[in-house]
C-alpha positions as CSV (number, residue, x, y, z in Angstrom):
1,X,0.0,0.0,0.0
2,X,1.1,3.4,-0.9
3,X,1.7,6.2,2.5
4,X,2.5,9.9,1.8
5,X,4.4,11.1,4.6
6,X,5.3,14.7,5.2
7,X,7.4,15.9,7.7
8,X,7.3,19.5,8.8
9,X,11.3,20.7,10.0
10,X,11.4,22.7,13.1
11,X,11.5,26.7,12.8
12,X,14.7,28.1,11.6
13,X,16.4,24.8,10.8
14,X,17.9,25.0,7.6
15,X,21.2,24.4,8.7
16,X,20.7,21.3,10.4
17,X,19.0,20.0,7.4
18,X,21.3,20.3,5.4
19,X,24.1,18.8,7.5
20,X,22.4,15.7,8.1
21,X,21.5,15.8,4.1
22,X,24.0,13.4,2.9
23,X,23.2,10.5,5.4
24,X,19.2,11.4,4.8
25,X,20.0,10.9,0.9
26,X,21.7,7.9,1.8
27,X,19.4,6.3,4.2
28,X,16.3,7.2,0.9
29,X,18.4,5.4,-1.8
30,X,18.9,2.4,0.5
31,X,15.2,1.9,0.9
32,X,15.7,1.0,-3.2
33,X,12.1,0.7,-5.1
34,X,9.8,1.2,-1.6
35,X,10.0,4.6,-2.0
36,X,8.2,6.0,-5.1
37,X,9.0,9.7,-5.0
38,X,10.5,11.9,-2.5
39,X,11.9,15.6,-2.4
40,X,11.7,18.5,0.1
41,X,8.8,20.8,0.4
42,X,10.0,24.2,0.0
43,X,8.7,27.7,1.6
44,X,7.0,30.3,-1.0
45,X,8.5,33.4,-1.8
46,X,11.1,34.5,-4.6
47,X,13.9,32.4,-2.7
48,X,12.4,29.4,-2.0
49,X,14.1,27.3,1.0
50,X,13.4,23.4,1.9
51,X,10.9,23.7,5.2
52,X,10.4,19.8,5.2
53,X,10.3,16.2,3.3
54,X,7.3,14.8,1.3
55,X,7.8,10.9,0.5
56,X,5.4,8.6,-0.8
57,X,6.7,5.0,0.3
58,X,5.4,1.5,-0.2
59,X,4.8,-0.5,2.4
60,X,2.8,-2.8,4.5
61,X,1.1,-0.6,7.2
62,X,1.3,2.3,9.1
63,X,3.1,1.4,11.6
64,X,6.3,0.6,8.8
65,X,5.7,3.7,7.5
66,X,6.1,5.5,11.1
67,X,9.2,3.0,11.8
68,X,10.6,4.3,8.7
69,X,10.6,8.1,9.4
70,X,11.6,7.5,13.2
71,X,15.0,6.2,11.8
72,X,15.9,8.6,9.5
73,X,18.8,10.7,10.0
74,X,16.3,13.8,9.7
75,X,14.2,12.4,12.4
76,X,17.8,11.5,14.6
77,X,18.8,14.9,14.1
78,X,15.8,16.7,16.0
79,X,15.1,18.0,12.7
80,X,11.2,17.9,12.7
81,X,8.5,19.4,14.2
82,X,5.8,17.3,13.0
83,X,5.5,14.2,10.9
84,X,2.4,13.3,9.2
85,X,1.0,9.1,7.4
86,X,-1.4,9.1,4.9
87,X,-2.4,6.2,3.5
88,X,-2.0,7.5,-0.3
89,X,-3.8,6.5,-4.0
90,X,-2.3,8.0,-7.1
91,X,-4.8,8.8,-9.5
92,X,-3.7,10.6,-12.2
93,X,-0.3,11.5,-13.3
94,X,2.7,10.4,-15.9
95,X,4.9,8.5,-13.4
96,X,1.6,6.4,-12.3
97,X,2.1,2.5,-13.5
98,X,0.3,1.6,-16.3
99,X,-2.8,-1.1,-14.4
């Protein structure tokens, strides 16, 4: 089952985002094909800075979706100040599988 799970970074935390980047890139490419699509969200404006993660994972439940976000580096890092599970259906959209 598909999850969208958005994580909301703590006020003024740019810089501890981006340090714990790399291992956060590292620990997404390691979960291979369960993760479908995943980028930051960004704030509005002319300049636009990352305020938070979207990621819409595959996986059995809830609960594996929740497991997953408490162990990445973000997460270790104190970096958010909310995280939200959505159980998630893609209905329209070119990177959708072909059913």
């Amino acid at each position: 089952m598909l999850f969208t799970l958005i994580c909301k970074d703590k006020p003024n935390s740019l810089q501890l985002r981006m340090d714990s980047r790399p291992a956060h890139l590292r620990y997404i490419a390691d979960a291979g094909e369960r993760v479908k699509l995943a980028g930051p969200l960004l704030s509005p404006g002319d300049d636009p800075k990352p305020i938070g993660s979207m990621i819409i994972i595959d996986a059995a439940s809830e609960t594996a979706v929740k497991l997953f976000a408490e162990n990445d580096p973000y997460a270790s890092a104190g970096l958010f100040a909310s995280v939200e599970i959505h159980p998630w259906k893609g209905a329209v959209g070119a990177w959708l599988p072909q059913e």
